[in-house]
C-alpha positions, 0 to 999 in steps of 0.5 A, spaced: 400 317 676 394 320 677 390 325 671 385 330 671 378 329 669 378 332 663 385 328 660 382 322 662 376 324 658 381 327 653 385 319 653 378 316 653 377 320 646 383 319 643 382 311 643 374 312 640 378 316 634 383 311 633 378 306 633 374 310 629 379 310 623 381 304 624 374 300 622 376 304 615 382 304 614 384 296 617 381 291 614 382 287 620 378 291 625 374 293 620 370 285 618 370 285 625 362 283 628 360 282 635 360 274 633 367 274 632 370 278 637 366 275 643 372 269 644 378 275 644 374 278 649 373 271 653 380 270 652 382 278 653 378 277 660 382 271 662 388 275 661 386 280 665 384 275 671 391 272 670 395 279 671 390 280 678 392 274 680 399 276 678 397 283 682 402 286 676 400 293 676 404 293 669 400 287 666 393 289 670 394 296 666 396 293 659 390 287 659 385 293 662 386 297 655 385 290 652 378 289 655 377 297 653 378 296 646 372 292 646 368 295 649 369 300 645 368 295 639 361 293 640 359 300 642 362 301 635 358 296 632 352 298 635 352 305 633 354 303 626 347 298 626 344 305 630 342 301 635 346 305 641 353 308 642 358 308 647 355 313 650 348 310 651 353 304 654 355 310 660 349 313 660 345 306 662 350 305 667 351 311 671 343 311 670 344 305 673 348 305 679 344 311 681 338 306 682 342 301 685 346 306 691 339 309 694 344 310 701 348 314 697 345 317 692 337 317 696 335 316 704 335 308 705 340 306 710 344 301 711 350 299 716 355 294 713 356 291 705 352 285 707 345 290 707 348 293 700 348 286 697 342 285 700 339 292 697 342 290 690 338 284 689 332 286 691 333 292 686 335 289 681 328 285 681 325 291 682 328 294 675 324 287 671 317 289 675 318 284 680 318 278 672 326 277 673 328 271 678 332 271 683 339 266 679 337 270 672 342 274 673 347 269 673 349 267 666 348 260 663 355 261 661 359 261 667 365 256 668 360 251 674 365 253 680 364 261 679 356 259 677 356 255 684 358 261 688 354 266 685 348 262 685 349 261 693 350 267 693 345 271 690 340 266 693 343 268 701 341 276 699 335 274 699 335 270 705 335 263 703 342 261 707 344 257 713 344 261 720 351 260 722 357 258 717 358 251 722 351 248 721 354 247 713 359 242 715 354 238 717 351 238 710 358 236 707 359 230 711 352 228 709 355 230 702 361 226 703 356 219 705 353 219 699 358 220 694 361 214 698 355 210 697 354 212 689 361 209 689 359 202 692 354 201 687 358 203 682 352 207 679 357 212 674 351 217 673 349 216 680 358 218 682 357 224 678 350 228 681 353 225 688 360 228 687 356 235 683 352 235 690 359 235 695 363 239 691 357 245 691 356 244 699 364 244 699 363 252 695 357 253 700 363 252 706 367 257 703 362 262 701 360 262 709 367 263 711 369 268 707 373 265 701 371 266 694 372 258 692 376 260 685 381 263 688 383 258 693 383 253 688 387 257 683 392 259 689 392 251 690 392 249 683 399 254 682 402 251 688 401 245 686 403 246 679 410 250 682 412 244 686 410 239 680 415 243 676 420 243 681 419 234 680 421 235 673 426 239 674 430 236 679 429 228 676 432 232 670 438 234 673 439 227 675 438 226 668 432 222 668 425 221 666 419 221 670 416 215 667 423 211 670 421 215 677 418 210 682 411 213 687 416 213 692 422 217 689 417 222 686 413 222 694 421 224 697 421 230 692 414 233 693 415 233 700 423 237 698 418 241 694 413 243 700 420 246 704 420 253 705 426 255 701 423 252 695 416 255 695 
């Protein structure tokens, strides 16, 4: 269902004066501080990437209202610490994607979404005077996959890439040589920066071919997780245990598991 702009503006007030009362009148919302609320809004994140993967419009709309209302709490905070308010937050950003779109809203020209990504990076140096790095943008915090690919990524915007996405499988092969020669010495720190560097040109292969590495390993870590559970589930209804089960026998059901019928 679509809504006009004016009862989208209308929705979105209805929720400030909510929140409003609310940081009076509940005495939960109302201790709230930006340090408590920053794991439910780690959290609330994770839940929304779940329903995106899930493609649930339901669940996307749902979590998408969660991720809103704190938005709306810090901007709450912010505005009770007069530091700023929810609309210094849209007024920043609507500033911001102004600057950062000069082929739709100037006269630069660009002739693909990689000519964007490149314009982005350059301008977002340009908002710092030239001081901000290139990777300062990616935040410490970041799970190590996701960080890889956007450091990879922001990196290839300014030009420091391979030239064609086949020369990266000469890297991961040399990768692959020398987690094998960490492991014939036996040097566990030495395995681990070997296995960091294979896993990293693995994320960079990915990136070159197109395919964001979260979500093919996510797309892998549910397939595997369904055809486990179909393990467990067929060795209970045998009324066995999973420890009782021979590498042999757990193999045979893995395999009935990849069958097209039970996937």
């Amino acid at each position: 269902m679509s809504h006009t702009r004016e009862e989208k503006i209308e929705a979105l007030g209805r929720v400030i004066d909510t929140l409003d009362i609310l940081r009076v009148k509940c005495p939960w919302d109302a201790k709230q501080t930006n340090e408590s609320l920053r794991a439910n809004t780690i959290e609330e994140t994770y839940e929304l990437a779940q329903a995106l993967l899930n493609d649930d419009a339901a669940e996307i709309r749902k979590e998408l209202g969660d991720v809103l209302l704190h938005i709306l709490f810090y901007s709450k905070i912010g505005d009770e610490k007069g530091q700023f308010d929810i609309a210094d937050v849209a007024d920043a950003l609507n500033r911001k994607l102004i600057f950062r779109h000069p082929h739709v809203f100037g006269s630069v020209e660009v002739s693909d979404s990689h000519d964007v990504e490149q314009n982005w990076e350059k301008i977002k140096l340009q908002e710092k005077g030239g001081n901000r790095t290139v990777l300062a943008g990616v935040p410490a915090s970041l799970p190590a996959l996701i960080k890889a690919y956007r450091v990879q990524e922001k990196a290839a915007n300014i030009g420091f890439d391979w030239e064609r996405p086949e020369q990266v499988w000469d890297k991961v092969a040399e990768e692959r040589g020398e987690v094998d020669r960490a492991i014939a010495d036996g040097d566990k720190d030495n395995i681990e920066a070997e296995f960091g560097d294979l896993l990293f040109s693995i994320v960079n292969a990915a990136r070159l071919y197109g395919i964001n590495p979260e979500n093919a390993l996510e797309r892998t870590n549910r397939k595997f997780i369904r055809r486990f559970n179909h393990i467990e589930a067929r060795v209970a209804e045998a009324g066995r245990k999973l420890s009782d089960m021979t590498l042999d026998e757990m193999n045979a059901l893995w395999n009935e598991a990849k069958q097209p019928d039970c996937e």
